[in-house]
PQR file of N, CA, C, O and H, with PARSE charges and radii, in Angstrom:
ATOM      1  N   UNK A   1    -112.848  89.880  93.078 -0.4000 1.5000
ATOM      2  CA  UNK A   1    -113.753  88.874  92.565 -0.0000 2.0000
ATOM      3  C   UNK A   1    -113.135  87.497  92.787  0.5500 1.7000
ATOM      4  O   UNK A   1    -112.012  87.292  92.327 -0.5500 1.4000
ATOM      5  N   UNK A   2    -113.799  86.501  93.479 -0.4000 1.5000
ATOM      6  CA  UNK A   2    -113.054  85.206  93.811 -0.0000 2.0000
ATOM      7  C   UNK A   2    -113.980  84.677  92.447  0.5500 1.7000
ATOM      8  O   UNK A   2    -115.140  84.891  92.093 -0.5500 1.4000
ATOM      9  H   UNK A   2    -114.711  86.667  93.852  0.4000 1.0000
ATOM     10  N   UNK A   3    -112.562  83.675  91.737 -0.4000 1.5000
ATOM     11  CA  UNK A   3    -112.656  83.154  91.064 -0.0000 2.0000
ATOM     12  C   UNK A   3    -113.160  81.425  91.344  0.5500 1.7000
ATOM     13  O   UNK A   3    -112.302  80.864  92.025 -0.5500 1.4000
ATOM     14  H   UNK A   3    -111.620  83.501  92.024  0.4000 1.0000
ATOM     15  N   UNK A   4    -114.117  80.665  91.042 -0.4000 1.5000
ATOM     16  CA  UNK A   4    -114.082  78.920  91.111 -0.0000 2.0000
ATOM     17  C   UNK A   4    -112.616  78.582  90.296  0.5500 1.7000
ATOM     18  O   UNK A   4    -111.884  79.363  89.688 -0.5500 1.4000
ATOM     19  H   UNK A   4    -114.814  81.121  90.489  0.4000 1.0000
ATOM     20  N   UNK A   5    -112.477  77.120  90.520 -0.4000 1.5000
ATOM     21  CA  UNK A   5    -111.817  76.528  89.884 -0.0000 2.0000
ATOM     22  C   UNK A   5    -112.502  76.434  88.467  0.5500 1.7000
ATOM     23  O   UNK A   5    -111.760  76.359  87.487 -0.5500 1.4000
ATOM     24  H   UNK A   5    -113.072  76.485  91.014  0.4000 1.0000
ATOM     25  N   UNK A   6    -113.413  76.434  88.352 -0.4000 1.5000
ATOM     26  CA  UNK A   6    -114.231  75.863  86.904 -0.0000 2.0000
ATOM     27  C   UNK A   6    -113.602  77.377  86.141  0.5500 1.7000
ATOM     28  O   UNK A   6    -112.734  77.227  85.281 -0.5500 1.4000
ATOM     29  H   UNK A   6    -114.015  76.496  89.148  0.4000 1.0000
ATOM     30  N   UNK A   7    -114.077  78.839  86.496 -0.4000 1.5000
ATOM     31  CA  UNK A   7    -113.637  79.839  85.973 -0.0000 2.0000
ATOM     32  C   UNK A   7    -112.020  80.092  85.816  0.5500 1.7000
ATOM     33  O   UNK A   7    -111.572  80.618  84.797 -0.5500 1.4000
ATOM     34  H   UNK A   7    -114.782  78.961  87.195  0.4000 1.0000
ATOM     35  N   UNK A   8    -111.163  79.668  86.927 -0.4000 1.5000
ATOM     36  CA  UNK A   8    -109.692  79.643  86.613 -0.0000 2.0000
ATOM     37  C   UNK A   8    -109.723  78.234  85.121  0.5500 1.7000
ATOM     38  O   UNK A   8    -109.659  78.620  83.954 -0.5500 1.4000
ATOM     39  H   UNK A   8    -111.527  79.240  87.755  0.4000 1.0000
ATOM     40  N   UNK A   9    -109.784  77.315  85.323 -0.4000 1.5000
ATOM     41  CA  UNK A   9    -109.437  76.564  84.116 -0.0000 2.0000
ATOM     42  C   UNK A   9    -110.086  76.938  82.419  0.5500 1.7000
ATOM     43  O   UNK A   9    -109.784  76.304  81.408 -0.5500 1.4000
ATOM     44  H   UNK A   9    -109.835  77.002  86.271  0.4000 1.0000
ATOM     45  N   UNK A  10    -111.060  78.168  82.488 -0.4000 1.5000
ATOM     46  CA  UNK A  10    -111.611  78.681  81.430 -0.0000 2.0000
ATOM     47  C   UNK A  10    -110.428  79.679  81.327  0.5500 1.7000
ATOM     48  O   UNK A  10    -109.844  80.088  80.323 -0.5500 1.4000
ATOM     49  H   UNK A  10    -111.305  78.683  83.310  0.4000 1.0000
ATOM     50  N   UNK A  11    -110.258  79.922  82.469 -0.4000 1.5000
ATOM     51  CA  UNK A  11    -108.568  81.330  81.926 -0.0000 2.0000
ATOM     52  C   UNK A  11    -107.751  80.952  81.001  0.5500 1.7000
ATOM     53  O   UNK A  11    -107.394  81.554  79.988 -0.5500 1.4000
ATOM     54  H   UNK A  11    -110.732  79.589  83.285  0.4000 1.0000
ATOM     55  N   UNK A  12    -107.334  79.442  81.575 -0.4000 1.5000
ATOM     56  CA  UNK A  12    -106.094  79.025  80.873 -0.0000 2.0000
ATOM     57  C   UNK A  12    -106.921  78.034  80.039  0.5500 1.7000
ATOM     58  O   UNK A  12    -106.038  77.197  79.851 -0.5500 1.4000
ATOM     59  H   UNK A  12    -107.624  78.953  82.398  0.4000 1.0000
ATOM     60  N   UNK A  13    -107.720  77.674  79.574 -0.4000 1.5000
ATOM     61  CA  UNK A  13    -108.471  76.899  78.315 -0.0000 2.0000
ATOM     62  C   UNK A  13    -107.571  75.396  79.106  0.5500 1.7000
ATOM     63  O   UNK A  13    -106.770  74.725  78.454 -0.5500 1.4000
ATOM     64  H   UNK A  13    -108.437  78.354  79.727  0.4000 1.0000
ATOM     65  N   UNK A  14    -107.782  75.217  80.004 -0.4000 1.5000
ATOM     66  CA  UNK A  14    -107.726  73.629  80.342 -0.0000 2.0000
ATOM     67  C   UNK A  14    -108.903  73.353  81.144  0.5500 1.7000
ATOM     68  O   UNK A  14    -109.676  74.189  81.613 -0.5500 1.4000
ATOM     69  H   UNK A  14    -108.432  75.762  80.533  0.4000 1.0000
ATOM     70  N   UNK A  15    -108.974  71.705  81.286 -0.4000 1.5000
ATOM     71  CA  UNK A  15    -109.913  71.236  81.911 -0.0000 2.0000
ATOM     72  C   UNK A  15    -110.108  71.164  83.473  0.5500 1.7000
ATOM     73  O   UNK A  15    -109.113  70.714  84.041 -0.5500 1.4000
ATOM     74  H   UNK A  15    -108.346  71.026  80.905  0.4000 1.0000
ATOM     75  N   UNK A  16    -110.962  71.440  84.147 -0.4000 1.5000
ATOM     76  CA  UNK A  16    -110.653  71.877  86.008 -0.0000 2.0000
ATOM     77  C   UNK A  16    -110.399  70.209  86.648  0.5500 1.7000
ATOM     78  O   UNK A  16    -110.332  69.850  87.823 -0.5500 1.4000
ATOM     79  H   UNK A  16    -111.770  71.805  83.685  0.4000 1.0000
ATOM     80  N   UNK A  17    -110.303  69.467  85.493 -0.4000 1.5000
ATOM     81  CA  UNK A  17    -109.386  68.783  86.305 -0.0000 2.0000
ATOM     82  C   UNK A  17    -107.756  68.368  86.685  0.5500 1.7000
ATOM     83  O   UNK A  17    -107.080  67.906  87.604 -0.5500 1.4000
ATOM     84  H   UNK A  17    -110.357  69.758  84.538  0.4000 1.0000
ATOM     85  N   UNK A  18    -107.636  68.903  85.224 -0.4000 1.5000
ATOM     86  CA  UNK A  18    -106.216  69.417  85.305 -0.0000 2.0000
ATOM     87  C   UNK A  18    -105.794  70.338  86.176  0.5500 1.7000
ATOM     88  O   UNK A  18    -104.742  70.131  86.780 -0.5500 1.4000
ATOM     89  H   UNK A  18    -108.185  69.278  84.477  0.4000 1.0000
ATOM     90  N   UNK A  19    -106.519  71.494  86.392 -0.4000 1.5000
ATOM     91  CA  UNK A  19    -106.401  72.250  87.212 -0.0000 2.0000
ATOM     92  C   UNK A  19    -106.158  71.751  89.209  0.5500 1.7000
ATOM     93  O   UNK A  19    -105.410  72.148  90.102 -0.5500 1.4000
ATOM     94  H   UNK A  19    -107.374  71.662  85.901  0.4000 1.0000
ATOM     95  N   UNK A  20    -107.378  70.609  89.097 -0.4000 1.5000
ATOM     96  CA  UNK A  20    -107.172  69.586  90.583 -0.0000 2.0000
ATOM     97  C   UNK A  20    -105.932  68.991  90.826  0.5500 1.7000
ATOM     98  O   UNK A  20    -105.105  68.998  91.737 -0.5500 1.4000
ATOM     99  H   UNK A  20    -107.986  70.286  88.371  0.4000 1.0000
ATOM    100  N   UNK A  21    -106.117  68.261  89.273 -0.4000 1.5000
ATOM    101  CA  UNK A  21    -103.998  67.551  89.729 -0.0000 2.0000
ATOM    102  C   UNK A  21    -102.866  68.292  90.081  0.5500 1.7000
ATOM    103  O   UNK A  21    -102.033  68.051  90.954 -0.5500 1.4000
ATOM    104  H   UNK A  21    -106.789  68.256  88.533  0.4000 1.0000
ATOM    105  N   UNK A  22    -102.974  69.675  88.911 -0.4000 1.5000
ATOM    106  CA  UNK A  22    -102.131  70.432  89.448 -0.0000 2.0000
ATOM    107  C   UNK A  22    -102.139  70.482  90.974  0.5500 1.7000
ATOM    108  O   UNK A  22    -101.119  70.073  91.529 -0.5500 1.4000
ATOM    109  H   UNK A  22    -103.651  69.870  88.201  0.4000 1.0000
ATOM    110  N   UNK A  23    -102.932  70.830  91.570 -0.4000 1.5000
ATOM    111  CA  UNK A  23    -102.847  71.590  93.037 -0.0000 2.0000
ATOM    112  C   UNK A  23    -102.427  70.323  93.996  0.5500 1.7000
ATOM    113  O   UNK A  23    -101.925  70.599  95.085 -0.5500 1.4000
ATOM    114  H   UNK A  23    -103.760  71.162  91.120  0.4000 1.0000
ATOM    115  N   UNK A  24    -102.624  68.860  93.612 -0.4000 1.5000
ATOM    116  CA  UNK A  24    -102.300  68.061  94.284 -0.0000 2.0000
ATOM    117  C   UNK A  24    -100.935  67.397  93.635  0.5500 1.7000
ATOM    118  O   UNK A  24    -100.217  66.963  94.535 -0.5500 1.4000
ATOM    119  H   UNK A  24    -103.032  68.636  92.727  0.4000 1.0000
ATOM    120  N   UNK A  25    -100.498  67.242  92.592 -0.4000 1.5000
ATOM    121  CA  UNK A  25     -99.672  66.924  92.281 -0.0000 2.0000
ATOM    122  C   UNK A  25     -98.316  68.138  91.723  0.5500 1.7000
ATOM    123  O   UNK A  25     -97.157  67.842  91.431 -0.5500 1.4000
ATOM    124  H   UNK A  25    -101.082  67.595  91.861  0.4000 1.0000
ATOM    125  N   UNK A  26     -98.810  69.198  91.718 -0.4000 1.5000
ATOM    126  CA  UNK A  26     -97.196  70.439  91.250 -0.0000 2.0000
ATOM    127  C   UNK A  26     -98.082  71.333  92.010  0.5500 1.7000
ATOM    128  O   UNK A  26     -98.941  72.071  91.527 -0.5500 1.4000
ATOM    129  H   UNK A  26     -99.751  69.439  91.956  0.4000 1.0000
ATOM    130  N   UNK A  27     -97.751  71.175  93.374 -0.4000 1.5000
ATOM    131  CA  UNK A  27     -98.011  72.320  94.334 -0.0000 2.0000
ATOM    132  C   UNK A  27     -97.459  73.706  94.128  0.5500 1.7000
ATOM    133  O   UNK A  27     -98.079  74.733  94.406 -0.5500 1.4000
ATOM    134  H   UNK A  27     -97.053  70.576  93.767  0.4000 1.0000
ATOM    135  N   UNK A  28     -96.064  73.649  93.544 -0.4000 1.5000
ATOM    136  CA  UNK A  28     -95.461  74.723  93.214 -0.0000 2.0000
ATOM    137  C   UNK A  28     -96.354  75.172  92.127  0.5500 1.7000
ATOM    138  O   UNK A  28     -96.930  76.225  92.401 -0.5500 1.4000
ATOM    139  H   UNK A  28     -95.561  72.815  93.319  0.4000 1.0000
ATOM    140  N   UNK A  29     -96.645  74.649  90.920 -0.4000 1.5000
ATOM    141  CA  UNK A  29     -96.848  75.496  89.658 -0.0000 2.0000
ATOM    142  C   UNK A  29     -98.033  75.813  90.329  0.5500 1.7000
ATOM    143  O   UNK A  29     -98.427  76.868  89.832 -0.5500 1.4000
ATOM    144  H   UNK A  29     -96.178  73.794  90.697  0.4000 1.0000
ATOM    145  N   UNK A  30     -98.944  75.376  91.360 -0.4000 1.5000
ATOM    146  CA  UNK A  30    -100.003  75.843  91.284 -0.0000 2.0000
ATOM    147  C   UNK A  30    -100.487  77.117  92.208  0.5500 1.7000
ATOM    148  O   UNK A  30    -101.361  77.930  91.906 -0.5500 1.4000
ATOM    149  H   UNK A  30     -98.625  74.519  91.763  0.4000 1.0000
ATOM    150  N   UNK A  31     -99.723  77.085  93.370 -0.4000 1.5000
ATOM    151  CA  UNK A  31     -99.426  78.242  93.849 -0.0000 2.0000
ATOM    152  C   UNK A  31     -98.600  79.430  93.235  0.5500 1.7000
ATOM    153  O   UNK A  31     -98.600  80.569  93.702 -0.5500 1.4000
ATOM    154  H   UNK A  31     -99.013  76.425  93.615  0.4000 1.0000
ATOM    155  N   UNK A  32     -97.900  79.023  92.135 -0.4000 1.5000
ATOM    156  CA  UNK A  32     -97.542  80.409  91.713 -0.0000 2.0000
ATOM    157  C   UNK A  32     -98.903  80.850  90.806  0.5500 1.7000
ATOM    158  O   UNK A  32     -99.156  82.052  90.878 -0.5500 1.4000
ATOM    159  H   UNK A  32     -97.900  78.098  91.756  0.4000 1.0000
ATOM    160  N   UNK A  33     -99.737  80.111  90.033 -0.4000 1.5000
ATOM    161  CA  UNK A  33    -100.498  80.661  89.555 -0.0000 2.0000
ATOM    162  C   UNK A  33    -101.847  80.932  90.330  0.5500 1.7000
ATOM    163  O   UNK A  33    -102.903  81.325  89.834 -0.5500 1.4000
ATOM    164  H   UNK A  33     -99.531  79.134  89.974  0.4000 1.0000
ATOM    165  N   UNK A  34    -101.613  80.668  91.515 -0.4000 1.5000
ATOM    166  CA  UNK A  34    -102.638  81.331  92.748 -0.0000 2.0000
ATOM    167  C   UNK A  34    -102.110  82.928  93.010  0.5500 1.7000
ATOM    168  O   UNK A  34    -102.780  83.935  92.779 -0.5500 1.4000
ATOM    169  H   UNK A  34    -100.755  80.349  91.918  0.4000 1.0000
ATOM    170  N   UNK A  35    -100.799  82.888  93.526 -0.4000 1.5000
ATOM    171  CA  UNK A  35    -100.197  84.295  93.812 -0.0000 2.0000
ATOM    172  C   UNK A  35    -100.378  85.268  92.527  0.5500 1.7000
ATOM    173  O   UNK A  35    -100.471  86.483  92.700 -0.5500 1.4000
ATOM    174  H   UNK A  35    -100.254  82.071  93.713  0.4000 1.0000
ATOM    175  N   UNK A  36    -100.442  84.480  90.754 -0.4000 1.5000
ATOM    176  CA  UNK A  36    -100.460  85.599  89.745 -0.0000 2.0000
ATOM    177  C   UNK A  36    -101.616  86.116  89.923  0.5500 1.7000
ATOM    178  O   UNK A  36    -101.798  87.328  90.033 -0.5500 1.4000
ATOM    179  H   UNK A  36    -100.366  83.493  90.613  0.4000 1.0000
ATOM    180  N   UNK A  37    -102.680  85.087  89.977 -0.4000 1.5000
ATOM    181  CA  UNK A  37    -104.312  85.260  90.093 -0.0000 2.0000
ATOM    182  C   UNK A  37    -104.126  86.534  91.452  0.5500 1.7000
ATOM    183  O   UNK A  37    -103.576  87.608  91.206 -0.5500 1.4000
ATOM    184  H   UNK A  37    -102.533  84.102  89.888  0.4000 1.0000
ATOM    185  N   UNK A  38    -104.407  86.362  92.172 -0.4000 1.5000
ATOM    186  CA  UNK A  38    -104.188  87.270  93.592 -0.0000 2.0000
ATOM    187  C   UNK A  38    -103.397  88.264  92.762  0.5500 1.7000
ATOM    188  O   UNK A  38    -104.093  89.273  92.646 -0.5500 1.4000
ATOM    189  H   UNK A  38    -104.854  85.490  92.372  0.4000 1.0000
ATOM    190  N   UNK A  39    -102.143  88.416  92.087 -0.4000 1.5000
ATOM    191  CA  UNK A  39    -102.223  90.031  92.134 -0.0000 2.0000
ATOM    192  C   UNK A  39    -102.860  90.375  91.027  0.5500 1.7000
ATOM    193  O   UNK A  39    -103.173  91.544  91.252 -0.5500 1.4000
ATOM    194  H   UNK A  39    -101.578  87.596  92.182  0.4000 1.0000
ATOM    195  N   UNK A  40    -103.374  90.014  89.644 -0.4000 1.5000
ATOM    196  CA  UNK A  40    -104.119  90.612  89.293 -0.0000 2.0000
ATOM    197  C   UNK A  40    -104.986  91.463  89.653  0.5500 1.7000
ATOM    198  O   UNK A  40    -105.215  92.519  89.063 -0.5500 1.4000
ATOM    199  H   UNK A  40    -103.120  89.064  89.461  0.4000 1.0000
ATOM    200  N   UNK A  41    -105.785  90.882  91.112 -0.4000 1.5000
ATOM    201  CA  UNK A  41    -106.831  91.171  91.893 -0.0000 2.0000
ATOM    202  C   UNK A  41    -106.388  92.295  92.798  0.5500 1.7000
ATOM    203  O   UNK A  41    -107.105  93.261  93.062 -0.5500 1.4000
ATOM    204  H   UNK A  41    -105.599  90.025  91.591  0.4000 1.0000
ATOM    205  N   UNK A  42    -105.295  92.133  93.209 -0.4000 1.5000
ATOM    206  CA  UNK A  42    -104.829  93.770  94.207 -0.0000 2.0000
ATOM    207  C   UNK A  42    -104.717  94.552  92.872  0.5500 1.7000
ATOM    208  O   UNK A  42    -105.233  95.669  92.856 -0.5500 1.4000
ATOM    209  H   UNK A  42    -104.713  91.349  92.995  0.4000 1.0000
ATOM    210  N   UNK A  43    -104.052  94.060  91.654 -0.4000 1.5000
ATOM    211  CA  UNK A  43    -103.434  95.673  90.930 -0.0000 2.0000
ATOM    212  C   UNK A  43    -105.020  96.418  90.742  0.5500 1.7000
ATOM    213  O   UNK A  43    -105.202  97.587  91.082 -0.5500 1.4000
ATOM    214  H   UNK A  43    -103.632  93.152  91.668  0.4000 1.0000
ATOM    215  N   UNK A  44    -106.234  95.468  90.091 -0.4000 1.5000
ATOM    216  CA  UNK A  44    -107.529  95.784  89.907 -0.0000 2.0000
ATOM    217  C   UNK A  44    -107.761  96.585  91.037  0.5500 1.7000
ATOM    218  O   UNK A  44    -108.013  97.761  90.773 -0.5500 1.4000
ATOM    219  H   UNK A  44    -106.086  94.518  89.815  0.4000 1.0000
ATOM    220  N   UNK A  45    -107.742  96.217  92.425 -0.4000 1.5000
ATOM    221  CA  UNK A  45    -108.376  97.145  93.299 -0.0000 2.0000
ATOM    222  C   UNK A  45    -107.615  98.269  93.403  0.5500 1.7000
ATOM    223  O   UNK A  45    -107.927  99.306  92.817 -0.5500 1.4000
ATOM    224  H   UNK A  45    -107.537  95.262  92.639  0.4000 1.0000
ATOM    225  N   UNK A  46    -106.598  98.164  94.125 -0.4000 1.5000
ATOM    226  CA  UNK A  46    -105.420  99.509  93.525 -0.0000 2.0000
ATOM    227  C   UNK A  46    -105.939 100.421  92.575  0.5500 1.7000
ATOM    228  O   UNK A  46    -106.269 101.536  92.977 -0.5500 1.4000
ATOM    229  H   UNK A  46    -106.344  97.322  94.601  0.4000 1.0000
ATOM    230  N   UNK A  47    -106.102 100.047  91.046 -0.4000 1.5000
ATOM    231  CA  UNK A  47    -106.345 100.819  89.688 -0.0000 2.0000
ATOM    232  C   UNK A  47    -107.903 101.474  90.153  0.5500 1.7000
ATOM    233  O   UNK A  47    -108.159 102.665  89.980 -0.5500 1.4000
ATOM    234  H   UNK A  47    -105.834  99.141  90.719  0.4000 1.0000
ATOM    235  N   UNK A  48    -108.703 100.681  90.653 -0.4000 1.5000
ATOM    236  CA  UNK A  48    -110.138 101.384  90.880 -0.0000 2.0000
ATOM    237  C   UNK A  48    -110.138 102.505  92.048  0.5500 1.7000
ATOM    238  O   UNK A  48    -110.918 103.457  92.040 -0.5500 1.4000
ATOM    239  H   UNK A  48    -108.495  99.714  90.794  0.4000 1.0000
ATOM    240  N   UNK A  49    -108.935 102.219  93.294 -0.4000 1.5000
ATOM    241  CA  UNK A  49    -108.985 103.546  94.218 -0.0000 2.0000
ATOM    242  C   UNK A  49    -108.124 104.379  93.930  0.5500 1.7000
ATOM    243  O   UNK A  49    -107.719 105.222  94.730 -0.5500 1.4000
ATOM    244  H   UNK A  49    -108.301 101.445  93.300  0.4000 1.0000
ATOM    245  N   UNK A  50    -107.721 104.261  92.744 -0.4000 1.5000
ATOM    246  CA  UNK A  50    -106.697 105.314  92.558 -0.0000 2.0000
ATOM    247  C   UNK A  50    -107.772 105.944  91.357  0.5500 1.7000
ATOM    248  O   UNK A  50    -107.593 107.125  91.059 -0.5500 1.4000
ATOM    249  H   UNK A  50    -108.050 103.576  92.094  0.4000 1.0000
ATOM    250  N   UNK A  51    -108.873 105.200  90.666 -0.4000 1.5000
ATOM    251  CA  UNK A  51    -109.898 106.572  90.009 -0.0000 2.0000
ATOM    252  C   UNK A  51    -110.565 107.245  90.800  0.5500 1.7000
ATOM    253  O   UNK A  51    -110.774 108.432  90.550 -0.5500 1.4000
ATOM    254  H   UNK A  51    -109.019 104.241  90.907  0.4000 1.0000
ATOM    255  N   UNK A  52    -111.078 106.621  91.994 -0.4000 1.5000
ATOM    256  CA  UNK A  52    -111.883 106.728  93.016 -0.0000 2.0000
ATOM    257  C   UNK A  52    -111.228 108.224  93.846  0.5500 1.7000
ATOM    258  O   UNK A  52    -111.967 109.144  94.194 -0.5500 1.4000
ATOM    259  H   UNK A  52    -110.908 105.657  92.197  0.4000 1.0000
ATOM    260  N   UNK A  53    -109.697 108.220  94.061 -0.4000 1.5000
ATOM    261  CA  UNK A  53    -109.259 109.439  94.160 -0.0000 2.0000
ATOM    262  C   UNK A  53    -108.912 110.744  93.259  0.5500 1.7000
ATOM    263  O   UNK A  53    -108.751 111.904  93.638 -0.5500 1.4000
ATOM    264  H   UNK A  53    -109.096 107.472  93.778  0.4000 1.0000
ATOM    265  N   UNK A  54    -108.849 110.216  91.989 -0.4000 1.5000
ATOM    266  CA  UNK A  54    -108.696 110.906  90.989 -0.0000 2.0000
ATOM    267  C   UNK A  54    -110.319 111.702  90.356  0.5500 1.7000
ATOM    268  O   UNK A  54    -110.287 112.717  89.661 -0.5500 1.4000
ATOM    269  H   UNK A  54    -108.980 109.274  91.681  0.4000 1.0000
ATOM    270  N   UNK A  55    -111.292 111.188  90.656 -0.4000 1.5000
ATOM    271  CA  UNK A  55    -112.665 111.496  90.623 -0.0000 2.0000
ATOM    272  C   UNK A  55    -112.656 112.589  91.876  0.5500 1.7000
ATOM    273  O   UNK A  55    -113.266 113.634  91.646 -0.5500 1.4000
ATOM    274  H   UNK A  55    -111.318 110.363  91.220  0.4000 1.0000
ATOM    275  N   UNK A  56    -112.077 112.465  93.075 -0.4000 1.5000
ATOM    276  CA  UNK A  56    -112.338 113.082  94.331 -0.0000 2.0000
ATOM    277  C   UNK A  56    -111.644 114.434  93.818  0.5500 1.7000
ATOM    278  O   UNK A  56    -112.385 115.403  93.983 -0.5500 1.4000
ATOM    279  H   UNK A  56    -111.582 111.617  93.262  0.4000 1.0000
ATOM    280  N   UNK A  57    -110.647 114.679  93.351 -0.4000 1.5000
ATOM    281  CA  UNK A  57    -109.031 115.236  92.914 -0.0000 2.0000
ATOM    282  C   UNK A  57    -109.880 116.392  92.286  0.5500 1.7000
ATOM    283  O   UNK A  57    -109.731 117.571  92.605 -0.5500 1.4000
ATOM    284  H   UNK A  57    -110.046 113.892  93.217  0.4000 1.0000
ATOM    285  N   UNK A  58    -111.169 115.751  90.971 -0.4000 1.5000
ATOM    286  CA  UNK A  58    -111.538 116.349  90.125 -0.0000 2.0000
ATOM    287  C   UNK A  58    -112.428 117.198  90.427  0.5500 1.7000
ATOM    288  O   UNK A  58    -112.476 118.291  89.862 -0.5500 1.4000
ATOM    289  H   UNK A  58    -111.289 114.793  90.712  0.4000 1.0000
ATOM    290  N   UNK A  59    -113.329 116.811  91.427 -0.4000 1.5000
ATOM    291  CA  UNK A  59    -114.630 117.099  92.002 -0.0000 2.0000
ATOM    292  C   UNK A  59    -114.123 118.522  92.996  0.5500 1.7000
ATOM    293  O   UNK A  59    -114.544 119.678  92.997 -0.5500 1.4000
ATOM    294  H   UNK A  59    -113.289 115.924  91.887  0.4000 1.0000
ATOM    295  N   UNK A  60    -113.094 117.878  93.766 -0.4000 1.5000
ATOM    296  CA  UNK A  60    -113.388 118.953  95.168 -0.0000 2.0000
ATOM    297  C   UNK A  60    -111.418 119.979  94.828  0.5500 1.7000
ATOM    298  O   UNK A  60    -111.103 120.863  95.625 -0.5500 1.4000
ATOM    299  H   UNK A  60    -112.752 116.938  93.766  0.4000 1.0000
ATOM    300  N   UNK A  61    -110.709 119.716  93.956 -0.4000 1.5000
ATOM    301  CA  UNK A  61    -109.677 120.125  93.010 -0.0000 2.0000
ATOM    302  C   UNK A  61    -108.470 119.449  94.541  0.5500 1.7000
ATOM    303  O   UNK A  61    -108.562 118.624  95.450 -0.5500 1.4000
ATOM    304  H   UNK A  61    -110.965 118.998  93.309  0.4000 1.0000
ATOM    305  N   UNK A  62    -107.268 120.600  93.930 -0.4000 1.5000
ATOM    306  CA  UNK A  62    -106.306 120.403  95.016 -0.0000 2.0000
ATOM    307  C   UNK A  62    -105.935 121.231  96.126  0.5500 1.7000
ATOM    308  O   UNK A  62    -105.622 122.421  96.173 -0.5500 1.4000
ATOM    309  H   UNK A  62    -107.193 121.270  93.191  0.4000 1.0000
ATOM    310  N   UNK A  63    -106.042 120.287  97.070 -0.4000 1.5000
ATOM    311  CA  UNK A  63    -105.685 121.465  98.468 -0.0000 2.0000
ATOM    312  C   UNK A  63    -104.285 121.286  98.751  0.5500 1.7000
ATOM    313  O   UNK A  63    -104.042 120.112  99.030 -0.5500 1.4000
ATOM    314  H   UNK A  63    -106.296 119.320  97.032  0.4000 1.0000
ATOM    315  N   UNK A  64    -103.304 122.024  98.774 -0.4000 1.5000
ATOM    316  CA  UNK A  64    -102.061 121.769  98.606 -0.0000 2.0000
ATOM    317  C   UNK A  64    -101.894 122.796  99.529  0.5500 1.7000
ATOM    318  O   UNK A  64    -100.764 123.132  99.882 -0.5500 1.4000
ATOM    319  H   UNK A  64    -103.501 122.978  98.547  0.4000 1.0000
TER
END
């Protein structure tokens, strides 16, 4: 799910313009909280294909 800036600054309860300075003025802080955002988003997809196989697991059992 791509997030706006308007929805990232509701994450952290600041204003998206704070959120603008950041990215132009503390490039660092703001890319690390780009990379946290981003893995939230892999562990989420990860966690959903790993039910997605665990549903398969259940359905058709184990072929071992």
């Amino acid at each position: 799910m791509k997030l706006t800036q308007q929805d990232m600054a509701r994450l952290f309860d600041i204003d998206p313009r704070t959120l603008r300075n950041w990215r132009k003025d503390k490039p660092f802080l703001y890319a690390t909280i780009m990379k946290g955002l981003s893995f939230d988003e892999i562990v989420e997809a990860q966690k959903e294909s790993y039910e997605k196989v665990k549903e398969l697991q259940e359905k058709y059992g184990n072929s071992k």
